[in-house]
N, C-alpha and C positions, 0 to 999 in steps of 0.2 A: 418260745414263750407265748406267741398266737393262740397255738391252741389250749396252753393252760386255762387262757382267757376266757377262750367260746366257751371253755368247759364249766370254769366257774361263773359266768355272769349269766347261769340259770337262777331260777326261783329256788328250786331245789337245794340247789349247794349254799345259798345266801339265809336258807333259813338252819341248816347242818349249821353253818359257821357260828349262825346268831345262838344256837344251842352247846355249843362247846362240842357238837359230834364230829366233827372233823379234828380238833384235838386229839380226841378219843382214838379217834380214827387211826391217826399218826402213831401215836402211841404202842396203839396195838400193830401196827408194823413194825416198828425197831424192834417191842419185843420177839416177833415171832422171826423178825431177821436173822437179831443177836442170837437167837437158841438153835435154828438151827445151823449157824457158823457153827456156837459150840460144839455141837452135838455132834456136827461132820465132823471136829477133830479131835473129841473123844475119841469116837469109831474109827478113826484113822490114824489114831496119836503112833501104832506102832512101825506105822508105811513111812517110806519116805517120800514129803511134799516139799511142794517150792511153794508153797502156801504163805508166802510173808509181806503180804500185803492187804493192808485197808481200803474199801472204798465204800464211801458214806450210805447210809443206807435211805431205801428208797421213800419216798413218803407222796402224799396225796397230790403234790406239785412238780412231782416230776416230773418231767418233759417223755414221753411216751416212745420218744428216738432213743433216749439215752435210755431207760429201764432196757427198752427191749435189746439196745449194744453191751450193756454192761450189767445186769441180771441173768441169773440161769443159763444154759446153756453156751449162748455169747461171749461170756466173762474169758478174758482171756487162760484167768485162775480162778480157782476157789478162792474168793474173798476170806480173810481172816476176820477175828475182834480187832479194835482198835489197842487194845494191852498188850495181846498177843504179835501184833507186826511190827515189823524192824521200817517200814515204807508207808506212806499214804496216798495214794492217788485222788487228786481232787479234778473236778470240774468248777471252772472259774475261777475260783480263787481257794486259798487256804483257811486255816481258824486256827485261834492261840488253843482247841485242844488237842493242836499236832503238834504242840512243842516238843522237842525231842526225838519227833522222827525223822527220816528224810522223805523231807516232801517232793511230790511228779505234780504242778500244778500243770491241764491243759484247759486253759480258754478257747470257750467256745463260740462266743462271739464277735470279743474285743480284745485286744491285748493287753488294753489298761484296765480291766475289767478284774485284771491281778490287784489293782489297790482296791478290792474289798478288803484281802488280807490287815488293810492296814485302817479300814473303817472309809475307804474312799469309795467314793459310787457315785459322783455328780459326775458327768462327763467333762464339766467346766475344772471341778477340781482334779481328776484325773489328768487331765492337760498340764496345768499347773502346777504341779506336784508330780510330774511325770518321773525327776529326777529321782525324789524320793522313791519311788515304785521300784526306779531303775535299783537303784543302791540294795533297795529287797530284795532284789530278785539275785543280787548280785552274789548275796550274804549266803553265808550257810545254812537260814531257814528256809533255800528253794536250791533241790537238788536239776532238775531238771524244768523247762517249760516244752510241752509237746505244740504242734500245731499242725495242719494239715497243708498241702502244697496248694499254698492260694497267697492273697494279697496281706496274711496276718502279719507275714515274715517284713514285706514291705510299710507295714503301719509300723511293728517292733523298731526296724532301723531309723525311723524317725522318731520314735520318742526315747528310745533305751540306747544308754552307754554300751562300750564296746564290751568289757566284761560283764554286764546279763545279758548280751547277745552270746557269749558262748554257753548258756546255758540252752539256748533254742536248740529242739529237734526238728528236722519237720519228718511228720512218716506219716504212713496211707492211712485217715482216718474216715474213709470211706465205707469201709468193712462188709463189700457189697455179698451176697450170695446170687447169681443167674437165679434168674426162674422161670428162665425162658432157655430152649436150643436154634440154633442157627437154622435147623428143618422148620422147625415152627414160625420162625418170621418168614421163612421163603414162602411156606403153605398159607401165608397173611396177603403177603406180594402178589400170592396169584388171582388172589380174590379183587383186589385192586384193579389188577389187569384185565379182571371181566368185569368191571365197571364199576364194583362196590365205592360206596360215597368212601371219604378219606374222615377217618376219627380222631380231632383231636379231642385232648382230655389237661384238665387243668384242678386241680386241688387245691384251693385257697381254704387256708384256716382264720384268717381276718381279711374283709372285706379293704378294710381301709387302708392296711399296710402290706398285702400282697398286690396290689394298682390294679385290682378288678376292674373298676370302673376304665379303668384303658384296655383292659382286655373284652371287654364286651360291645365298646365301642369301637374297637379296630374290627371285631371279628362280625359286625353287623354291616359296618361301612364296607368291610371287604367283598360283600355280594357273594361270598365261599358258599359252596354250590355243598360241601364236606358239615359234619358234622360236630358241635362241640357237646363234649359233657362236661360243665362247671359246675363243681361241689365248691359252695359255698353257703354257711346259715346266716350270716347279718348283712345280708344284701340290700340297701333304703329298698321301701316298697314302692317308690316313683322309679326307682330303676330297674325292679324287680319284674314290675306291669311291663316295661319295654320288653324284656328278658322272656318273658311267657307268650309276648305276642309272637316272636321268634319262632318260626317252625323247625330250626336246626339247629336250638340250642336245647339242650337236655338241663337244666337246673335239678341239681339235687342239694338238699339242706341237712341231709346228717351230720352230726357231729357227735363221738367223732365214726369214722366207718369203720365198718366190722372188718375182721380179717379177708372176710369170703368176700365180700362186698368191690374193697379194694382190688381185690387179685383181682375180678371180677374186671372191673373196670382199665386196669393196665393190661391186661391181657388183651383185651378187645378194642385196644385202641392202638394207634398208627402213630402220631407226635405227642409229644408233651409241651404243653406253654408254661414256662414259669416265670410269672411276672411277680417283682414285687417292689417298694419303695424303699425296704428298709434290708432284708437277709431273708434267710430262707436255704432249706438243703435238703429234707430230710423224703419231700417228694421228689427232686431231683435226681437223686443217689436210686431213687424206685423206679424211676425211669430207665436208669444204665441198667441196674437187673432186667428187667424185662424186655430189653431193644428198643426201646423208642426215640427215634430222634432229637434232640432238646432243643425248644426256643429260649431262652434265657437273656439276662441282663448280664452287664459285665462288673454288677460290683463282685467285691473282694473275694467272696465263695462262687460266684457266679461260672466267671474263665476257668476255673478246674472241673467243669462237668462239661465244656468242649473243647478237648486238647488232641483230637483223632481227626477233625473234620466231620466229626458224630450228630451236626446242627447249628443251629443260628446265632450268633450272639449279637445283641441288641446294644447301643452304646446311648445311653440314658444321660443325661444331662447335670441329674445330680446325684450324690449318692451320699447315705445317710454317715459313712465313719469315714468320709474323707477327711485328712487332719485339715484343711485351710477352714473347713464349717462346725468339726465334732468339736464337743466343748468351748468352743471359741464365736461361732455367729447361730447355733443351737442346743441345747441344756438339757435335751430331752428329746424322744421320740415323737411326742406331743409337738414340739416346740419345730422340730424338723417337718412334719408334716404340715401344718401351717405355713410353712414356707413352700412348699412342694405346692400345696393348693394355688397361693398367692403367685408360683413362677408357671403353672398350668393355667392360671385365666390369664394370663397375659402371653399362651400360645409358647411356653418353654416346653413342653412334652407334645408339641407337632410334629416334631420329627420322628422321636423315637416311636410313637404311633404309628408314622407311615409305614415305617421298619418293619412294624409289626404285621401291617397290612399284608407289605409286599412278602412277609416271611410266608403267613398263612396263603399267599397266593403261590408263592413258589413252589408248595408242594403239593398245592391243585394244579400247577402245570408241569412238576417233574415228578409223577408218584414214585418212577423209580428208583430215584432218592431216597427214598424212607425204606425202601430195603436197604439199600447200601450204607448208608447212615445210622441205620439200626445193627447191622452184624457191628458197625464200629462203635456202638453204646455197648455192646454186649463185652465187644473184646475190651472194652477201658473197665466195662465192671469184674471180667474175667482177670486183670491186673492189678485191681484195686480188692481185693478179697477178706473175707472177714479172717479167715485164717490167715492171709497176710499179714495184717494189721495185728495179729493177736501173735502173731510169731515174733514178730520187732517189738512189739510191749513187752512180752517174757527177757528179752534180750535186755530192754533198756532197765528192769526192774533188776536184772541179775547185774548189770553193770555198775547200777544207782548202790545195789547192795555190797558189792564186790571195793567197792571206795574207800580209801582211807579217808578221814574225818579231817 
């Protein structure tokens, strides 16, 4: 949702909005969706397809990970009309205009993020009302809930009954494709090894809830002899002037970056930091494609991008969907972060800083590491594959479908 944000909190988009062009906008994508579904299944009407599934169509807000997993090419199927399918696959939550199908809800945040279905979206009343979610999920208006191999499955056991846990999946929603060979990071390694500075590389699409401000000041106090490239556009300009005095940090402010731009950038780089306060994935997952070793945090998506010994895991102090604080001592993102600031000037995020320090120093003193650590990004993305991940969704739509009622 980060970068929904940079994207729209230009001038640009605020004055579209104030003109109804982004309405328009919208619009004119459903329709040109909707037709050409139809269109492929006119000209296809006489083949036989497995074609019997819905998934919402794309619009001005959608998150740039999921168009590009689940549009064109990616799609595990050819998406149908919503009239036409027997199934509907939803992101987040469900809508009363799937009644009558069998719905695949996969949350991709939260797990109670399923009581939108029901009009719930406070985190406080999500908690609260947890039961009730449970009882939906329970019912026959949710066939399956997918999730990925991380800490959702453990948030699920705590708020959901034992029958909507049997509806839980978990499958590879990593859906990586390499874009790298095992030759290519060796030919990286040897540049290393004749002295080349060490690149790390960091992608933050919001300043304030990817914990920039800790990664810039771990990576200045660290004395790192290596180089960073941080992409980020809303960086305060008193921290921004620190950030420029820096002769080894690369600041870059696009948002968002081109395809070339990106590849660009992972390729030429040796680790990946992903720091953040709240979630985050979608450069991560860009990382195990390309080789790069990951520095990361240990909330709930976090620990499934180092499960090879492929990098560092950071153990952070708080974390934003932990049940003892989500909806219960925070009501918001907003509301969590306030507290994050309030438990950092009182010296709660020194530790996980030092971690930080000592990670980026560890691999100025073992470069050979980051070869090794990188073929082992490569083989967790070589395991987690978009074809994977799209062979186990045809399975779970054909099993969803295959149900008696």
């Amino acid at each position: 949702m980060s970068i929904q944000e940079g994207l729209h909190s230009s001038i640009f988009y605020r004055i579209c909005t104030k003109l109804k062009i982004i309405l328009i906008y919208d619009a004119y994508l459903k329709i040109l969706q909707f037709v050409n579904r139809k269109l492929f299944f006119l000209f296809n009407s006489l083949k036989k397809t497995n074609s019997y599934v819905f998934f919402d169509y794309y619009n001005h807000y959608t998150h740039p990970d999921i168009k590009k997993r689940y549009y064109g090419d990616r799609a595990p199927i050819k998406w149908n009309t919503l009239n036409s399918s027997k199934i509907v696959h939803c992101i987040q939550s469900s809508s009363k205009r799937f009644l009558g199908k069998r719905v695949i809800v996969e949350p991709n945040d939260h797990v109670l993020v399923i009581g939108g279905s029901l009009g719930i979206y406070k985190p406080s009343e999500s908690v609260r009302r947890s039961k009730e979610i449970s009882d939906y999920i329970s019912s026959s208006a949710i066939s399956r809930v997918l999730i990925g191999n991380n800490d959702l499955i453990n948030h699920a056991r705590h708020y959901y009954l034992e029958n909507a846990l049997k509806k839980f999946i978990i499958y590879p929603e990593f859906s990586c494709i390499p874009k790298v060979s095992e030759i290519f990071l060796k030919e990286k390694s040897k540049e290393l090894s004749l002295g080349r500075k060490i690149k790390f590389l960091s992608i933050a699409s919001n300043f304030r809830k990817k914990a920039v401000d800790l990664l810039i000041e771990a990576f200045i106090e660290s004395k790192c002899l290596g180089e960073l490239t941080l992409v980020c556009h809303d960086i305060p300009e008193s921290l921004k002037a620190k950030v420029l005095k820096a002769d080894n940090i690369n600041l870059i402010e696009d948002i968002p970056l081109s395809i070339k731009k990106k590849d660009y950038l992972y390729r030429n780089s040796d680790v990946y930091i992903n720091t953040t306060y709240i979630d985050g994935g979608a450069v991560a997952v860009n990382a195990l494609e390309y080789g790069l070793p990951i520095i990361t945090y240990t909330y709930h998506r976090g620990k499934s991008y180092i499960t090879n010994e492929n990098g560092i895991l950071l153990s952070e102090p708080m974390k934003y969907y932990d049940p003892k604080g989500y909806g219960i001592i925070w009501n918001s993102i907003n509301d969590y972060l306030e507290q994050v600031e309030i438990f950092k000037s009182n010296g709660g995020f020194v530790d996980v800083q030092k971690q930080l320090i000592n990670s980026i120093k560890y691999y100025e003193s073992h470069p050979n590491k980051i070869l090794t650590q990188g073929i082992r990004s490569l083989e967790l993305a070589k395991k987690n594959t978009l074809e994977q991940s799209n062979q186990m969704l045809r399975k779970i739509y054909l099993d969803v479908l295959n149900e008696k009622n």
